[in-house]
N, CA, C and O atoms as CSV, one atom per row, in Angstrom:
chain,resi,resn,atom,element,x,y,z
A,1,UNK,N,N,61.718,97.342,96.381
A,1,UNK,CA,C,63.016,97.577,95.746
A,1,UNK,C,C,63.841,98.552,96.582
A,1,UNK,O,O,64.793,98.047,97.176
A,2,UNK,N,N,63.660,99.728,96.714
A,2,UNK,CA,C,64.144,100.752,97.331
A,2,UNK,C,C,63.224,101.678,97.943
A,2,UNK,O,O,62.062,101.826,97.566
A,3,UNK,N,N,63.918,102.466,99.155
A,3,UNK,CA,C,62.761,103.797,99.448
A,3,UNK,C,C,62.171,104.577,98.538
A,3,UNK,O,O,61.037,104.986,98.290
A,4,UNK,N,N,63.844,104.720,97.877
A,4,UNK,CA,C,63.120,106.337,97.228
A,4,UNK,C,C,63.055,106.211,96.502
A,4,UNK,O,O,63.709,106.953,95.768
A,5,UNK,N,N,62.031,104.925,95.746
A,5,UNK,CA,C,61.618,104.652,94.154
A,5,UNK,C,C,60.297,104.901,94.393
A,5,UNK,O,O,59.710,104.322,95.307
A,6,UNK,N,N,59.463,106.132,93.286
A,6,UNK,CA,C,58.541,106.805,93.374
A,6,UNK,C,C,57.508,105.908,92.551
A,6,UNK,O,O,57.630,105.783,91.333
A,7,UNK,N,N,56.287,105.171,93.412
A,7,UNK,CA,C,55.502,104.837,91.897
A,7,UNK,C,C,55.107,105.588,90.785
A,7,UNK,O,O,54.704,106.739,90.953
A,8,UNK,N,N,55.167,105.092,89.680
A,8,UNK,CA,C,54.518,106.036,88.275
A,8,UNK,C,C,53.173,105.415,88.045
A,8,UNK,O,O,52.108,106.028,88.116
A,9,UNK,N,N,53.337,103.955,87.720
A,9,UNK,CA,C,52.297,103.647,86.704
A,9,UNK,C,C,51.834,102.402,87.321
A,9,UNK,O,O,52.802,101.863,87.859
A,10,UNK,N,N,50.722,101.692,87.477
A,10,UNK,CA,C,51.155,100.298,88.496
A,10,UNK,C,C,49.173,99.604,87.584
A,10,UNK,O,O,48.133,100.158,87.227
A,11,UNK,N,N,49.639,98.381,87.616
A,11,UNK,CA,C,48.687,97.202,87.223
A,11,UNK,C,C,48.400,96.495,88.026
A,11,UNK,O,O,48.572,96.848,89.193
A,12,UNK,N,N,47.828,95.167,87.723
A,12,UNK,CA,C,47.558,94.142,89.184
A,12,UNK,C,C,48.651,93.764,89.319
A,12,UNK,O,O,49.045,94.109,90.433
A,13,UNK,N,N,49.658,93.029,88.586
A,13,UNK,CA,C,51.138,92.415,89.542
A,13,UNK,C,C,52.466,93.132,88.637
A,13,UNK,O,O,53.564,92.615,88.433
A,14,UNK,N,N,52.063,94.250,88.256
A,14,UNK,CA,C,52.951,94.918,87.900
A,14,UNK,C,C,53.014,96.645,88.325
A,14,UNK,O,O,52.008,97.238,88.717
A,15,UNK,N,N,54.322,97.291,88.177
A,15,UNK,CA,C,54.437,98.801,88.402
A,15,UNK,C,C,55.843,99.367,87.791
A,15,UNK,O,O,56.851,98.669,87.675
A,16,UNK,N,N,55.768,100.501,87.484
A,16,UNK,CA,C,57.185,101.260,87.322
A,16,UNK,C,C,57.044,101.988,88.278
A,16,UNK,O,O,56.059,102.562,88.744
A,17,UNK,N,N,58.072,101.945,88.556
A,17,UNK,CA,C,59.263,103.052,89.836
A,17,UNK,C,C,60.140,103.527,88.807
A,17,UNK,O,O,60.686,103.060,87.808
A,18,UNK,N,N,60.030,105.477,89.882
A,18,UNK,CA,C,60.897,106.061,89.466
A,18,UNK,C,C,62.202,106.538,90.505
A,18,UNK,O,O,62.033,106.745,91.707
A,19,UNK,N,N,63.410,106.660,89.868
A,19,UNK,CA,C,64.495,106.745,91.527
A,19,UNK,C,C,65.376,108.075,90.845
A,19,UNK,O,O,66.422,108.039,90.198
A,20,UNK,N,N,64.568,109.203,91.234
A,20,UNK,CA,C,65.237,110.301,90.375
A,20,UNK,C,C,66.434,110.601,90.374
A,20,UNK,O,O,66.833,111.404,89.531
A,21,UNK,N,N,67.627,109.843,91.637
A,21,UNK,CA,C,68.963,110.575,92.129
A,21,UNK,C,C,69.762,109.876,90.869
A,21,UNK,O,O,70.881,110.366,90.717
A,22,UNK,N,N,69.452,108.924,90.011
A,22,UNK,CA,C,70.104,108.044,89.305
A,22,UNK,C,C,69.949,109.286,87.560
A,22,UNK,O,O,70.744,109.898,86.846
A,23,UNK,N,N,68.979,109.145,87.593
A,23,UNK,CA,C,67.848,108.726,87.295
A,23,UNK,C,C,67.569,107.207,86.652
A,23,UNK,O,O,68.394,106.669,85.914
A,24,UNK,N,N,66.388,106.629,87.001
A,24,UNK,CA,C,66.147,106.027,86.046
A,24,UNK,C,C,64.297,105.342,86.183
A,24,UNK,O,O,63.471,105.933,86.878
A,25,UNK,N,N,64.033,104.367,85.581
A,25,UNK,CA,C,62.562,103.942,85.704
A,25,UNK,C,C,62.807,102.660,85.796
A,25,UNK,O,O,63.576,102.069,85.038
A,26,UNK,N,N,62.095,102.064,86.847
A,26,UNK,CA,C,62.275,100.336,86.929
A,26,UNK,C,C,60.847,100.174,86.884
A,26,UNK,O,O,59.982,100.929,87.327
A,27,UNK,N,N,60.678,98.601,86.025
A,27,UNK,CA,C,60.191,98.062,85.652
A,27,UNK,C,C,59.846,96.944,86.992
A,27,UNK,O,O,60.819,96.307,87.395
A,28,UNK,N,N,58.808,96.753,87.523
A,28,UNK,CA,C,59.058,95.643,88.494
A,28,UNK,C,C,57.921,94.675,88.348
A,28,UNK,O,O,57.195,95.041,87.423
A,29,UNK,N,N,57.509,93.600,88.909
A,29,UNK,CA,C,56.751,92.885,89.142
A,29,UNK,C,C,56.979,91.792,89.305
A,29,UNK,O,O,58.122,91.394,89.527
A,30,UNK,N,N,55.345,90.574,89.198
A,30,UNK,CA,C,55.891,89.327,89.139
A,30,UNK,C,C,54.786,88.922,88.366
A,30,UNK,O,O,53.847,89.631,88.005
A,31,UNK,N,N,55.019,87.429,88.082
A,31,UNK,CA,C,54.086,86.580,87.316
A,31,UNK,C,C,54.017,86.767,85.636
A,31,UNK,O,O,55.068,87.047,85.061
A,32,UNK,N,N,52.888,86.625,84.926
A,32,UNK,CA,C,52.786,86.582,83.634
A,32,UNK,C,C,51.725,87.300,83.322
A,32,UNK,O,O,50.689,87.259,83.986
A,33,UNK,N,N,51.966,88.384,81.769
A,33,UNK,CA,C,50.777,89.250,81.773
A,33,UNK,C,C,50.666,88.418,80.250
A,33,UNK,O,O,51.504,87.882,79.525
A,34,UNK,N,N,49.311,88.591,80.182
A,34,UNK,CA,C,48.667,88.360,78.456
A,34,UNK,C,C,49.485,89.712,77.711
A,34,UNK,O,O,50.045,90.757,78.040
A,35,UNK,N,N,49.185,89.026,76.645
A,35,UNK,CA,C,49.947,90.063,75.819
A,35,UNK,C,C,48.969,91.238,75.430
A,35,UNK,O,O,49.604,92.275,75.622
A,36,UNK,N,N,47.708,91.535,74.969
A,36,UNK,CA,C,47.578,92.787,75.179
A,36,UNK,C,C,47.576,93.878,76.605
A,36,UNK,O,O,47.551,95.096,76.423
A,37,UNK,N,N,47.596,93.465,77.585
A,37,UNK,CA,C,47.917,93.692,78.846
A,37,UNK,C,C,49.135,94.371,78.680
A,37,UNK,O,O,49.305,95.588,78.743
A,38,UNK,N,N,50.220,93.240,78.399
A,38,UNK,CA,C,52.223,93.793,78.483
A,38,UNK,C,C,52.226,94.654,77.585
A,38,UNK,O,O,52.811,95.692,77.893
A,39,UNK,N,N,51.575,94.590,76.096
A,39,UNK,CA,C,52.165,95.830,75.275
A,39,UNK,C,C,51.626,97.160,75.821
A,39,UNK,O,O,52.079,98.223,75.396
A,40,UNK,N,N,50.551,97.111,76.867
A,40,UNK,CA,C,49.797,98.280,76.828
A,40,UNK,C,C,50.855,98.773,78.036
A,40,UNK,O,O,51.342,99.896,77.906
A,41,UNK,N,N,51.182,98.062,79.068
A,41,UNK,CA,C,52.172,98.133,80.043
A,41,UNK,C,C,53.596,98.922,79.612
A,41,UNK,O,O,54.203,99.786,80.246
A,42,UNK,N,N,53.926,98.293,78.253
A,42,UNK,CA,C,55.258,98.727,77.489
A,42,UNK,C,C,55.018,100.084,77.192
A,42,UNK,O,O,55.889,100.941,77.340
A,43,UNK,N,N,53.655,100.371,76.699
A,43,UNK,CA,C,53.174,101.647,75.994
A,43,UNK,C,C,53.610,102.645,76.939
A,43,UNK,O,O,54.491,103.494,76.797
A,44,UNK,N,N,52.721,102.372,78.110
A,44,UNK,CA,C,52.887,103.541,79.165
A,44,UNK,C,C,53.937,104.061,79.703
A,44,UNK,O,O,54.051,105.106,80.344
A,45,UNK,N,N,55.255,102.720,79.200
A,45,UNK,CA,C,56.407,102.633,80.062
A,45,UNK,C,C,57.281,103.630,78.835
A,45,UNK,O,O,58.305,104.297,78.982
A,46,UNK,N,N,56.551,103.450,77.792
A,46,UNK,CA,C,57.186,104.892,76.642
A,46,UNK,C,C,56.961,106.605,77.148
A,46,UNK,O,O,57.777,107.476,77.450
A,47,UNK,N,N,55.602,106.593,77.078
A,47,UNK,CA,C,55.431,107.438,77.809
A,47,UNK,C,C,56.034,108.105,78.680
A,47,UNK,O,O,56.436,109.259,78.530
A,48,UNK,N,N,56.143,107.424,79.665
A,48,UNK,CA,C,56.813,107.805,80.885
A,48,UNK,C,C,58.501,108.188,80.203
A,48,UNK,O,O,58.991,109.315,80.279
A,49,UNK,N,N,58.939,107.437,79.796
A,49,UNK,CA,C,60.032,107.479,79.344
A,49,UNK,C,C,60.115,108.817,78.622
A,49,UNK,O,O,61.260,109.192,78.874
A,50,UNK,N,N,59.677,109.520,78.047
A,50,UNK,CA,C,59.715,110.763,77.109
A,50,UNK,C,C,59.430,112.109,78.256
A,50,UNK,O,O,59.750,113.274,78.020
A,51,UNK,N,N,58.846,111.690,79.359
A,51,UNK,CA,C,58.316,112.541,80.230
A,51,UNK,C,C,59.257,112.834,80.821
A,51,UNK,O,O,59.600,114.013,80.906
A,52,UNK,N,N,60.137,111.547,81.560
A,52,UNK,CA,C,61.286,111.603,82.522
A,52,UNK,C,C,62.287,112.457,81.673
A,52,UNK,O,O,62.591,113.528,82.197
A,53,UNK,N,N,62.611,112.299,80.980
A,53,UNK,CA,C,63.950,112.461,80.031
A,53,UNK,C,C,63.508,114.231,79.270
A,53,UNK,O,O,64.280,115.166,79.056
A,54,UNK,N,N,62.674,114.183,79.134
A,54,UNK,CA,C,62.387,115.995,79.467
A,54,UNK,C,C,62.513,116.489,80.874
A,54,UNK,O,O,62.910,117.641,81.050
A,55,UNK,N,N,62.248,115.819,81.767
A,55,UNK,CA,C,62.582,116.654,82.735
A,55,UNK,C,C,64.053,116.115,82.806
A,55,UNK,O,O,64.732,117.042,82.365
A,56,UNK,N,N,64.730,115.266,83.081
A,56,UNK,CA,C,65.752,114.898,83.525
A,56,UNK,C,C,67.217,115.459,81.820
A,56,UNK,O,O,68.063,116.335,81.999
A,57,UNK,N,N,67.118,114.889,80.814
A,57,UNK,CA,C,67.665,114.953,79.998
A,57,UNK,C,C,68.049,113.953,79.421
A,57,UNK,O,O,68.538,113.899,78.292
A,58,UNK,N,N,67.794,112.830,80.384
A,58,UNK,CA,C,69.028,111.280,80.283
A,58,UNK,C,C,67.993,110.647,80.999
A,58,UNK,O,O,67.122,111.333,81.535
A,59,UNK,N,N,67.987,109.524,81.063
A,59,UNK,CA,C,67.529,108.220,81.687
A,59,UNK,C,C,67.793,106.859,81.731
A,59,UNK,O,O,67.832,106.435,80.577
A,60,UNK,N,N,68.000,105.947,82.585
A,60,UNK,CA,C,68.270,104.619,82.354
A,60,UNK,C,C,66.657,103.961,82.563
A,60,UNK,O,O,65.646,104.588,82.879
A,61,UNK,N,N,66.785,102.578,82.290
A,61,UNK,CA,C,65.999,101.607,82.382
A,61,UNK,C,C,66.459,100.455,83.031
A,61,UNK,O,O,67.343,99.674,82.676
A,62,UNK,N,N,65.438,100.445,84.463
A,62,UNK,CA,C,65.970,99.212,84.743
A,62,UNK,C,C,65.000,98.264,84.918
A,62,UNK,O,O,63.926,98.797,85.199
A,63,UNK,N,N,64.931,96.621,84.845
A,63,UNK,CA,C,64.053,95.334,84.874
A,63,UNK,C,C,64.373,94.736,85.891
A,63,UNK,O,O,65.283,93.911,85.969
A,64,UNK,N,N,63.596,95.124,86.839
A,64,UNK,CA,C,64.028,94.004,87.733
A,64,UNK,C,C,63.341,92.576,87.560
A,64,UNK,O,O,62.235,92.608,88.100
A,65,UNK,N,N,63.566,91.562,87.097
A,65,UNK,CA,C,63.056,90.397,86.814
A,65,UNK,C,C,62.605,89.404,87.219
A,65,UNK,O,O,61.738,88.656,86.766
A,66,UNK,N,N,63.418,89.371,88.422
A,66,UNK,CA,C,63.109,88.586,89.913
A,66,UNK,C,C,62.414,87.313,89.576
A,66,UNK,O,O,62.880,86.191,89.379
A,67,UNK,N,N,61.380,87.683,89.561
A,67,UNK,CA,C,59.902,87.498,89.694
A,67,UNK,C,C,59.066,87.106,88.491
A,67,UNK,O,O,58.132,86.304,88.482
A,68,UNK,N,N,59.606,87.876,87.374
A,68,UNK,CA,C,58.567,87.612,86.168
A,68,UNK,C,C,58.473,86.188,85.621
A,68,UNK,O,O,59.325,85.408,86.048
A,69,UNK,N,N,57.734,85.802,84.896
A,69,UNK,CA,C,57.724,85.354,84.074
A,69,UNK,C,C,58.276,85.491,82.697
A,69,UNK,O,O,58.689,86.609,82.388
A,70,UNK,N,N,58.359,84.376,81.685
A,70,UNK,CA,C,58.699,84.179,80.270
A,70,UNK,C,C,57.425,84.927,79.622
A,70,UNK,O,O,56.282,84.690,80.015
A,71,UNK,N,N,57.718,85.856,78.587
A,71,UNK,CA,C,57.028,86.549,77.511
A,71,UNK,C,C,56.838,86.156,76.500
A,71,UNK,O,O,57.754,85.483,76.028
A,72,UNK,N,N,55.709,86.335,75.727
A,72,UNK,CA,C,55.497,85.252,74.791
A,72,UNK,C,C,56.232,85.626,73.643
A,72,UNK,O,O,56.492,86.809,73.422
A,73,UNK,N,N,56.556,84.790,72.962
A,73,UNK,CA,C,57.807,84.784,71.883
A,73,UNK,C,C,57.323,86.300,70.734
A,73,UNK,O,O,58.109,87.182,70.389
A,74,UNK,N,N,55.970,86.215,70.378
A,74,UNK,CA,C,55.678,87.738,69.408
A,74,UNK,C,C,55.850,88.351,70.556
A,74,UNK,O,O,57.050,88.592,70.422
A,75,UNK,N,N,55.513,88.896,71.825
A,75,UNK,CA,C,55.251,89.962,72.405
A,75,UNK,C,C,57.389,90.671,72.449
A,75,UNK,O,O,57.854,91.780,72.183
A,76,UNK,N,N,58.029,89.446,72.877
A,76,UNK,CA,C,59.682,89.330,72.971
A,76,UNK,C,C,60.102,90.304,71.490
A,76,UNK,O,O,60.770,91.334,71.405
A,77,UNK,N,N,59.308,89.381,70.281
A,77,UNK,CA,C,59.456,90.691,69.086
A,77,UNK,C,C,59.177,91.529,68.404
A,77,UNK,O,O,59.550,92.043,67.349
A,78,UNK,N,N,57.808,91.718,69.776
A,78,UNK,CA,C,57.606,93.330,69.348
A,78,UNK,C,C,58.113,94.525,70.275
A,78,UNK,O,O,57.874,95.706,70.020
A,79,UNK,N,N,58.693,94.174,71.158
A,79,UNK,CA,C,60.019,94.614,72.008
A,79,UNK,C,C,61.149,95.218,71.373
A,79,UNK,O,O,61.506,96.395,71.430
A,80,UNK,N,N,61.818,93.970,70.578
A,80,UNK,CA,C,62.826,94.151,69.929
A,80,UNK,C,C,62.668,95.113,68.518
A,80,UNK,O,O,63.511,95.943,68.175
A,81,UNK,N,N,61.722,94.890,67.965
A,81,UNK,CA,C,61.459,95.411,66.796
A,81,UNK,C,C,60.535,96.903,66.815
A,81,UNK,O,O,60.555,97.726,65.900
A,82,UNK,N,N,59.992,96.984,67.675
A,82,UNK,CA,C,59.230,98.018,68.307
A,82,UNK,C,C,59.258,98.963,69.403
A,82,UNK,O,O,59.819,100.042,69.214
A,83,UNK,N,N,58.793,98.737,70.389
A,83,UNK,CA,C,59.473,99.403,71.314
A,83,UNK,C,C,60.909,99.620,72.169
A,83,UNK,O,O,61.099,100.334,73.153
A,84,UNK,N,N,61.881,98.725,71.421
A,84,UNK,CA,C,63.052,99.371,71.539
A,84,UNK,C,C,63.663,100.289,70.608
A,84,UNK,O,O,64.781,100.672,70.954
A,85,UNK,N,N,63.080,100.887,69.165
A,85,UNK,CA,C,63.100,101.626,68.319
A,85,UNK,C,C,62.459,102.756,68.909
A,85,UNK,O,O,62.904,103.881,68.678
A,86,UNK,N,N,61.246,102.551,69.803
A,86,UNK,CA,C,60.792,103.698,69.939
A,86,UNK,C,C,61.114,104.645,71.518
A,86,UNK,O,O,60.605,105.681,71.947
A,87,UNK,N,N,62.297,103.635,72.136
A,87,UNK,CA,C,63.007,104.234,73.014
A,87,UNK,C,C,64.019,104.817,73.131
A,87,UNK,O,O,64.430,105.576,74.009
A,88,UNK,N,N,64.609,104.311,71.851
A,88,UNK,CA,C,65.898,104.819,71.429
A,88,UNK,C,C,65.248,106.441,70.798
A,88,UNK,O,O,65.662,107.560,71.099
A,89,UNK,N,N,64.492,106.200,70.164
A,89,UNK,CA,C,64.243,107.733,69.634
A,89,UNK,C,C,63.810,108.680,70.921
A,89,UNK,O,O,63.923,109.906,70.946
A,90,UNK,N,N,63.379,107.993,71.800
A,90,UNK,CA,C,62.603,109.158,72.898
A,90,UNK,C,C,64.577,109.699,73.589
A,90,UNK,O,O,65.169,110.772,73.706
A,91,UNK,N,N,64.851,108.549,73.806
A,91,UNK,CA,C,66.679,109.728,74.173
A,91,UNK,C,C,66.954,108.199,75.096
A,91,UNK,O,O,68.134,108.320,75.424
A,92,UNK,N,N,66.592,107.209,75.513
A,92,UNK,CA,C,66.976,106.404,75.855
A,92,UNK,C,C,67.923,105.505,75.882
A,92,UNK,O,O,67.540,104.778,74.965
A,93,UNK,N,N,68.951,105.000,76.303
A,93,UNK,CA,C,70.337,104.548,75.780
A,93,UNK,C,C,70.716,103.055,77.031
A,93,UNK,O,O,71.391,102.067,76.743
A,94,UNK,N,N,70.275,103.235,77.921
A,94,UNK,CA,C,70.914,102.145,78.609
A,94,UNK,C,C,70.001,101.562,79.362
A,94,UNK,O,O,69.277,102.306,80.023
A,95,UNK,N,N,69.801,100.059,79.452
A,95,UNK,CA,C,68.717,98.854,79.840
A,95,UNK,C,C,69.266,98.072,80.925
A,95,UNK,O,O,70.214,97.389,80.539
A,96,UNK,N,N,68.956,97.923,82.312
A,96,UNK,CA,C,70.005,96.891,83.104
A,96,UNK,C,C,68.420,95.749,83.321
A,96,UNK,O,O,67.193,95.842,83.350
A,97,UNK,N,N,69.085,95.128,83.386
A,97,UNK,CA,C,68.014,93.723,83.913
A,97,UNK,C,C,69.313,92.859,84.664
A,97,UNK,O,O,70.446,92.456,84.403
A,98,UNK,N,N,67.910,92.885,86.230
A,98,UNK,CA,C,68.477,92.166,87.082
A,98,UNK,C,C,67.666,90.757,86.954
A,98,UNK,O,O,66.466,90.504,87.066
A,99,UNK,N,N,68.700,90.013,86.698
A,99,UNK,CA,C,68.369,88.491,86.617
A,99,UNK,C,C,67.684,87.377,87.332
A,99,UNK,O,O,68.085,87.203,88.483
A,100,UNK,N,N,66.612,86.475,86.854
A,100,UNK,CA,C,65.855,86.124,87.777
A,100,UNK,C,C,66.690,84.421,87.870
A,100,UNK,O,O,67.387,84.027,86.936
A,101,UNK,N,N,66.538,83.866,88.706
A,101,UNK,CA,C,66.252,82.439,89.243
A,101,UNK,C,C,66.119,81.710,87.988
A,101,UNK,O,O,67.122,81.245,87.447
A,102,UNK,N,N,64.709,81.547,87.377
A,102,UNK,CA,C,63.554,80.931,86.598
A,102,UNK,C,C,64.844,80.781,85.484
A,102,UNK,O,O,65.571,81.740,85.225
A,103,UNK,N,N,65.014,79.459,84.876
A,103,UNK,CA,C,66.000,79.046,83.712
A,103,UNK,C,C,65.242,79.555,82.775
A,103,UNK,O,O,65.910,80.288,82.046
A,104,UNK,N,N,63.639,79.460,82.333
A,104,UNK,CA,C,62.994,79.768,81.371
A,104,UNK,C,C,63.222,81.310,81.149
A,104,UNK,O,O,63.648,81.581,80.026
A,105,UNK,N,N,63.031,82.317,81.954
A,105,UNK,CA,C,62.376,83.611,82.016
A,105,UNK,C,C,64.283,83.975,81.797
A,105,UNK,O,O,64.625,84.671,80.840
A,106,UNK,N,N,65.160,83.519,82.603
A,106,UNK,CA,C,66.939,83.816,81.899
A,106,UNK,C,C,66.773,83.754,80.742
A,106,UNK,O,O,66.453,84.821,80.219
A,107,UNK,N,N,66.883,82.717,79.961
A,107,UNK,CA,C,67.043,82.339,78.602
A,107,UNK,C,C,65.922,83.238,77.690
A,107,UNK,O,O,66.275,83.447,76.529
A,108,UNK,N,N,64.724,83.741,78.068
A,108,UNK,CA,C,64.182,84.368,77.527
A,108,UNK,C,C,64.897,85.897,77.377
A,108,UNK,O,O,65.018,86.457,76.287
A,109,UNK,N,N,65.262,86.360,78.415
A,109,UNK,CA,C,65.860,87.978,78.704
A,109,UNK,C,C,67.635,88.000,77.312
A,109,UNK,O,O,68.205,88.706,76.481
A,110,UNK,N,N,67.688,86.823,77.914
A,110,UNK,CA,C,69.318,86.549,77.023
A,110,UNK,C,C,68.778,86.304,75.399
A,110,UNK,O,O,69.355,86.981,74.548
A,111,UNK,N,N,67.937,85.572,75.043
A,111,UNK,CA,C,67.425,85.994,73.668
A,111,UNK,C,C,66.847,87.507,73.445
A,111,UNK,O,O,67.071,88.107,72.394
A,112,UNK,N,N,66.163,88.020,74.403
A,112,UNK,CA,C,65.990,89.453,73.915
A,112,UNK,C,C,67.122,89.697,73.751
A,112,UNK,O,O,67.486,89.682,72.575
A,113,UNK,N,N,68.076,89.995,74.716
A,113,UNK,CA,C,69.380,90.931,74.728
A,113,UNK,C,C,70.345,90.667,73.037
A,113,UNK,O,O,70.659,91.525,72.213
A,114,UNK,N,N,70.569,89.341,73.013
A,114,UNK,CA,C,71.040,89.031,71.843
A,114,UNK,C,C,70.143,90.186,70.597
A,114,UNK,O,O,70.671,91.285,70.430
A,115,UNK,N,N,69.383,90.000,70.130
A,115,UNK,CA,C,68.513,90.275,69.230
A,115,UNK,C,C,68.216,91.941,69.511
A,115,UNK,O,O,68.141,92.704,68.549
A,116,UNK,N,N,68.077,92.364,70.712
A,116,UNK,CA,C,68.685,93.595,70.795
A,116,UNK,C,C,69.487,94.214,70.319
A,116,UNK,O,O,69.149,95.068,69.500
A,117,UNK,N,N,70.796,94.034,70.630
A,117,UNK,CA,C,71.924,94.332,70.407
A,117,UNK,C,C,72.036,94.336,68.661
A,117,UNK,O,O,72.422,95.272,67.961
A,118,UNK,N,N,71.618,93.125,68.267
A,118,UNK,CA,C,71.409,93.535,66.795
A,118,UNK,C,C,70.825,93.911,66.162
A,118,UNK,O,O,71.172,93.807,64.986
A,119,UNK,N,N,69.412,94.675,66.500
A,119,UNK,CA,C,68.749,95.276,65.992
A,119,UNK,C,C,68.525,96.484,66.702
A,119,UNK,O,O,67.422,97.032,66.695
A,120,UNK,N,N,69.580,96.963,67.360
A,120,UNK,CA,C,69.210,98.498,68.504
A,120,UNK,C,C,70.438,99.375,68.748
A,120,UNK,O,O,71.508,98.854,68.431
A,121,UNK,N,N,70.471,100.321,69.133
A,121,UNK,CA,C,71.539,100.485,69.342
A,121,UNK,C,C,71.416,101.063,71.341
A,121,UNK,O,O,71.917,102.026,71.923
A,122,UNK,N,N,70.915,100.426,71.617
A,122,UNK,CA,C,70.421,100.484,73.447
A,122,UNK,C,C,71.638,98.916,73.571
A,122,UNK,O,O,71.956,97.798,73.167
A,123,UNK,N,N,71.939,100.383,74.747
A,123,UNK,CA,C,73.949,99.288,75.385
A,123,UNK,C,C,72.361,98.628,76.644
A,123,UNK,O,O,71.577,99.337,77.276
A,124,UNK,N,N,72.431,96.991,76.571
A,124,UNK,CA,C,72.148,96.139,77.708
A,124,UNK,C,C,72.824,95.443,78.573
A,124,UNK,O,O,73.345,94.428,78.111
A,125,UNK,N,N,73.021,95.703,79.913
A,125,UNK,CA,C,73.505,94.432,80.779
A,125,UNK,C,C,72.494,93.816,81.414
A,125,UNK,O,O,71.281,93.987,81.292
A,126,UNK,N,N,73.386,92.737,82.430
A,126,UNK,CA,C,72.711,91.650,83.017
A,126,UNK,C,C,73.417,91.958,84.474
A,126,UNK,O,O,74.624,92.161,84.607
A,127,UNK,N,N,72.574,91.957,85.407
A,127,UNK,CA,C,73.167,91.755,86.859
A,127,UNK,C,C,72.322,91.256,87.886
A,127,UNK,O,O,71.094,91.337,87.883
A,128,UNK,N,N,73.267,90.561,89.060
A,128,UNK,CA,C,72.475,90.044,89.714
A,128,UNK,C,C,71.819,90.532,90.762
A,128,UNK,O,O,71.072,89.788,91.399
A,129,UNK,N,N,71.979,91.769,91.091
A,129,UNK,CA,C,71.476,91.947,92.057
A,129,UNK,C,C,71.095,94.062,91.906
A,129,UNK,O,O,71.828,94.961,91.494
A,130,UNK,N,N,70.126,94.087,92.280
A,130,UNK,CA,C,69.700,95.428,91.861
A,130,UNK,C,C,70.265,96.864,92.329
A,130,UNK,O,O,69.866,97.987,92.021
A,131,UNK,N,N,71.741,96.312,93.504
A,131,UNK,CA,C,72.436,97.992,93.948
A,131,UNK,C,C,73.644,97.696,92.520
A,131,UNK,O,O,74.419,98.568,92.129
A,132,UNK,N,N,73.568,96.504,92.011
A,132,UNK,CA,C,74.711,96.675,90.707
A,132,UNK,C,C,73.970,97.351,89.382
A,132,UNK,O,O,74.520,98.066,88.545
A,133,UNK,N,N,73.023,97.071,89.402
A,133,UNK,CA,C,72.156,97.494,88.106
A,133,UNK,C,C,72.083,99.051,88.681
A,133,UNK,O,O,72.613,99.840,87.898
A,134,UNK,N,N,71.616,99.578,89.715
A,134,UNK,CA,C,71.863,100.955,89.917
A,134,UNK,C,C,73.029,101.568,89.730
A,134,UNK,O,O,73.240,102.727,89.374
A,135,UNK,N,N,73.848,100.624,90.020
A,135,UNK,CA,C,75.525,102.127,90.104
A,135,UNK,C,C,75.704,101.630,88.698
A,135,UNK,O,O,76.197,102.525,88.011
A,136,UNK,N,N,75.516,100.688,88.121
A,136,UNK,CA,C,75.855,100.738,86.695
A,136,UNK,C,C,75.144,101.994,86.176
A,136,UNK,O,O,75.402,103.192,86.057
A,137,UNK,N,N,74.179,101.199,85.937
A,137,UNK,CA,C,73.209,103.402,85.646
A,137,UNK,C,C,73.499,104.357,85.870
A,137,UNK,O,O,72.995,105.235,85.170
A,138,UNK,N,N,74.663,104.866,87.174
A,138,UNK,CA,C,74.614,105.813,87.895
A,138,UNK,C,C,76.046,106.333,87.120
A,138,UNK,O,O,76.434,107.500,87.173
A,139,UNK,N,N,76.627,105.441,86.524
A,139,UNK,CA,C,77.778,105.905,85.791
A,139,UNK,C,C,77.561,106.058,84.196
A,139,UNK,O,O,78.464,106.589,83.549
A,140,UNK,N,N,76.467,105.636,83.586
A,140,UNK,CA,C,76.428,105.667,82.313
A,140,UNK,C,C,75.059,106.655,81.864
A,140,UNK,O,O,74.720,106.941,80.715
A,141,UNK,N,N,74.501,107.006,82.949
A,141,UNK,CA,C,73.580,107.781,82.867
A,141,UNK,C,C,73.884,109.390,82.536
A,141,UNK,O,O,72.952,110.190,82.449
């Protein structure tokens, strides 16, 4: 992704990066995780999230998507219903996901976002390419 994205947390085809000048935490990888795997992935990515944002004050979130795969439809709503409740409480406010290729894994991110938005109060965009998802952050952060 970038130089100066610091690993945090990393799995077999997954990791978060951290890029402190922004701040924010990206989400990266590729392929498809089972679902107790992703929630435990999500877990850590709370974590981290409460950690950063004490030191920092603020934080964005970014997905880079590239690469992933489609999530399975419960894991999509326990996202929405769950750990985006529990990001919003840690001080969390803004989500960029950079958009992948894959028609399936789009349409999946665009049903989260929908269903987000109505059940969250975390502002989400969509971009294509990951120096836009940064300066977006870099202004709302």
């Amino acid at each position: 992704m970038e130089n100066n994205i610091i690993r945090l947390h990393a799995t077999e085809n997954r990791y978060f990066g951290y890029d402190q000048e922004v701040p924010y935490i990206a989400s990266l990888g590729n392929g498809f995780m089972l679902s107790e795997e992703f929630r435990k992935f999500m877990e850590r990515g709370l974590e981290l999230i409460h950690e950063k944002i004490k030191e920092n004050g603020n934080l964005g979130w970014l997905v880079d998507a590239r690469r992933m795969e489609v999530i399975d439809p419960n894991d999509k709503e326990w996202v929405v219903n769950h750990w985006n409740i529990k990001a919003y409480e840690a001080g969390l406010r803004f989500v960029a996901f950079v958009l992948p290729e894959n028609i399936f894994t789009l349409m999946n991110i665009e049903e989260y976002t929908e269903e987000s938005t109505n059940n969250s109060a975390l502002t989400i965009h969509h971009f294509n390419d990951v120096e836009s998802a940064k300066n977006w952050l870099k202004e709302v952060v």
